[in-house]
C-alpha positions as CSV (number, residue, x, y, z in Angstrom):
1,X,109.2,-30.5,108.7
2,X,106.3,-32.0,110.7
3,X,104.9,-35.2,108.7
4,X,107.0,-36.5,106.0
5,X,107.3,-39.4,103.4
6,X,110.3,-41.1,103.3
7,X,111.9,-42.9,99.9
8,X,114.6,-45.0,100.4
9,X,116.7,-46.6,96.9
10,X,117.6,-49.2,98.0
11,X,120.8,-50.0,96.0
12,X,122.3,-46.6,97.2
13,X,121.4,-47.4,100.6
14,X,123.0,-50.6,100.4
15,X,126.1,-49.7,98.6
16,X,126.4,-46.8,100.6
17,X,126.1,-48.9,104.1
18,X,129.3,-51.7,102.4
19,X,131.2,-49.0,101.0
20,X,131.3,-46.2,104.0
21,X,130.5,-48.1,107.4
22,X,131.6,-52.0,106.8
23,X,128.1,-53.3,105.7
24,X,126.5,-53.0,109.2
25,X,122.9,-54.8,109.8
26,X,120.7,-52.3,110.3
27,X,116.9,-51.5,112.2
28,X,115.4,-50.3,108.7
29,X,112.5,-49.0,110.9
30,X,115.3,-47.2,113.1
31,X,116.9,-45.8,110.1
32,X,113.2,-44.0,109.1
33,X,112.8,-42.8,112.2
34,X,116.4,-41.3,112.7
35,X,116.5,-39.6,109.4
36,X,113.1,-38.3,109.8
37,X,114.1,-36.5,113.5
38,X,111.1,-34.8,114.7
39,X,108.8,-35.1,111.7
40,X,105.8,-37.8,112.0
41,X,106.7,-40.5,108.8
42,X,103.6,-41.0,107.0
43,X,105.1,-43.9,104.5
44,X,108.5,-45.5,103.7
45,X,109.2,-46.2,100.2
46,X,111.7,-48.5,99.9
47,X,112.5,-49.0,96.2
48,X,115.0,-52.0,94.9
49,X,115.0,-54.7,92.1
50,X,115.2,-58.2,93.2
51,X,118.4,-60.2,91.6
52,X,118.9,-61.0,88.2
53,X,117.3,-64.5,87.1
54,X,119.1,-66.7,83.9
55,X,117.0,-68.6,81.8
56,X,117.7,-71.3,83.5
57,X,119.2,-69.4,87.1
58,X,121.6,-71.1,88.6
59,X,121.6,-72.2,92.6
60,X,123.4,-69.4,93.4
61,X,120.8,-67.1,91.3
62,X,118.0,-68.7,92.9
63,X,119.6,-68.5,96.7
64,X,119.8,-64.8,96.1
65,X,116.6,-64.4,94.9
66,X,115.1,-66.1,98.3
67,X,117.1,-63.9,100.4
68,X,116.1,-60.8,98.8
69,X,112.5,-61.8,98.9
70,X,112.5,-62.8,102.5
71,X,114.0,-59.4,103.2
72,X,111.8,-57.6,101.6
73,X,108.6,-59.2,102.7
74,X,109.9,-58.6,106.2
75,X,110.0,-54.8,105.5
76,X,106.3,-55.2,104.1
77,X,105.7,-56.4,108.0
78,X,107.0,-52.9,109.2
79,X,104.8,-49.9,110.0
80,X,104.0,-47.7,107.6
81,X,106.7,-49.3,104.7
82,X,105.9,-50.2,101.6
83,X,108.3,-51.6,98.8
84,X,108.4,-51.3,95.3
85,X,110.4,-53.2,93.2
86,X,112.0,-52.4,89.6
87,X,113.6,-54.7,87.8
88,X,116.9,-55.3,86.8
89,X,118.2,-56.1,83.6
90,X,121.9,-57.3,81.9
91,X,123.3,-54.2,80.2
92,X,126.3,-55.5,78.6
93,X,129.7,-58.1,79.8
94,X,132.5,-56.0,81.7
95,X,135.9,-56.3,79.0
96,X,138.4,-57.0,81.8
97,X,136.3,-59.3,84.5
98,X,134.1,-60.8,81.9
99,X,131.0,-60.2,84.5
100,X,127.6,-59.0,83.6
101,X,126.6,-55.2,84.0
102,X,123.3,-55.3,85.4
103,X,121.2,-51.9,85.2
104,X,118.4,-50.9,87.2
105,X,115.0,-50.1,85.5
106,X,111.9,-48.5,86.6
107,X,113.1,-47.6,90.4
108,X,113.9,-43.5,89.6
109,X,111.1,-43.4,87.5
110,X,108.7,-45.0,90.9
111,X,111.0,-42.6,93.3
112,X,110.3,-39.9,91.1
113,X,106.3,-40.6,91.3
114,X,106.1,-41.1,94.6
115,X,107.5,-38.0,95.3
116,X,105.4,-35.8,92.8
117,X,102.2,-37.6,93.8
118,X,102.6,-36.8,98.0
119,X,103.7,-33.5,97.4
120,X,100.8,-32.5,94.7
121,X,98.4,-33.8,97.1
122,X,99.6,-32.2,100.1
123,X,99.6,-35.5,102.2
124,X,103.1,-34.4,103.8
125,X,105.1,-31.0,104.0
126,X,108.5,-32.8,103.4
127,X,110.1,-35.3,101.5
128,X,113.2,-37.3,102.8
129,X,115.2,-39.1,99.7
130,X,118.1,-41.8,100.5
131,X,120.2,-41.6,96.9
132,X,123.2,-39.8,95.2
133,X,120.9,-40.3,91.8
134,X,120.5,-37.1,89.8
135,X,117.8,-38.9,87.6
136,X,115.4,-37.6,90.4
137,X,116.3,-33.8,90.1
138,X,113.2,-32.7,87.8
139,X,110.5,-34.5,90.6
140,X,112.6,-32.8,93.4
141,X,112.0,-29.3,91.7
142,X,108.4,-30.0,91.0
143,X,108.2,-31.4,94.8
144,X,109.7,-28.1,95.7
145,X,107.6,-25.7,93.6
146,X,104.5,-27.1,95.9
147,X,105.7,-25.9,99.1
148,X,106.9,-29.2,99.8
149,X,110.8,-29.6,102.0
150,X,113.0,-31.8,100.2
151,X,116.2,-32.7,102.0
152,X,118.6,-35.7,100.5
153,X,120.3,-38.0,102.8
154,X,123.3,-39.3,101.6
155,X,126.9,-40.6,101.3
156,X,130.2,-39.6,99.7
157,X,129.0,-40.5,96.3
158,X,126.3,-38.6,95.3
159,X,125.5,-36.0,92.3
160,X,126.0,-32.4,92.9
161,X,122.9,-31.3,90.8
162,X,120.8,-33.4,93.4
163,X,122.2,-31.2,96.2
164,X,122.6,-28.5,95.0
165,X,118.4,-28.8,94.2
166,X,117.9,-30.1,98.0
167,X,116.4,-27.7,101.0
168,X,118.4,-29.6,103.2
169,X,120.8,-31.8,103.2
170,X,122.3,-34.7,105.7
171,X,125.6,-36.7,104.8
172,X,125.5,-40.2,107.0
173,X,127.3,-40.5,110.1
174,X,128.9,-43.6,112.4
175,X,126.4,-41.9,114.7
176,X,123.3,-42.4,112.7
177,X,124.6,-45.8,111.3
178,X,125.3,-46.7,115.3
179,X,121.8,-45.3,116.3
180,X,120.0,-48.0,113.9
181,X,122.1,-51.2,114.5
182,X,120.1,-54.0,114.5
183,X,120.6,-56.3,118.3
184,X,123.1,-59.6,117.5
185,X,119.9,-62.5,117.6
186,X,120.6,-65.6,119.7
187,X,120.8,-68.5,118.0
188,X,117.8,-70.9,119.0
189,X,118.7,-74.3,120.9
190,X,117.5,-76.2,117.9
191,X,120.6,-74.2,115.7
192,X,123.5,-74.4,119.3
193,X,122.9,-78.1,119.2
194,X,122.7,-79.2,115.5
């Protein structure tokens, strides 16, 4: 693979990074670059839907939702990333916890596009996905079918039929989490002395 696209879901990445390696802060740019290996990265595609709203939110609804958006206007700021958000919607109350199900909409369907549409067009000879999510096996065939290199980065959870479809694939290591940590910031002497 010498120039590829990369397209990140964000959810599996993040689950992925609390479940399997403590919920480190990472270099996003780092990650790109260390999944990628050799291969010139043409675009990042980070895909992810911002935190659910009530009518009216709450604070702690509304502090999430800044959070998330200052996060992901920061990775707008990075080279060659873009982000595209779906949106996420209540899907029903969990009977034991009483606690919403939330489910994501739109982000395999956008995953699945930008995929198809880079490969069509020829504007990279390999695809590197971040998910476990099967929903993206027809685009990965069709990506595949036009000479383009698909390989799936991944964790322990992920669907077989995914793989299985995959020219290569790469299961997440300490090492590669390690290789993208992001440096402890200093506090500024405005925040040591307040």
């Amino acid at each position: 693979m010498h120039r590829a696209i990369v397209i990140i879901d964000g959810d599996y990445l993040n689950r992925l990074l609390e479940d399997e390696f403590g919920k480190p802060s990472i270099d996003y740019a780092a990650f790109a670059r260390r999944i990628a290996g050799n291969a010139e990265i043409l675009r990042v595609y980070y895909h992810y839907c911002e935190p659910y709203q009530s009518n009216p939110a709450t604070f702690e609804e509304r502090e999430r939702l800044t959070r998330t958006q200052k996060f992901l206007s920061a990775l707008q700021y990075l080279p060659r990333f873009s982000v595209r958000l779906g949106r996420l919607e209540v899907r029903g109350i969990d009977s034991e916890t009483g606690d919403r199900i939330y489910d994501q909409r739109r982000v395999d369907v956008q995953m699945s596009l930008d995929l198809v549409v880079h490969a069509i067009k020829g504007h990279a000879d390999g695809t590197i996905l971040v998910t476990g999510d099967g929903d993206i096996v027809p685009a990965v065939e069709i990506a595949k079918a036009e000479g383009n290199i698909v390989r799936v980065v991944h964790g322990s959870l992920y669907n077989r039929d995914l793989l299985r479809c995959a020219d290569e694939r790469h299961r997440l290591t300490d090492d590669d989490i390690e290789a993208c940590l992001r440096a402890p910031q200093t506090p500024r002497l405005t925040e040591a002395y307040s």
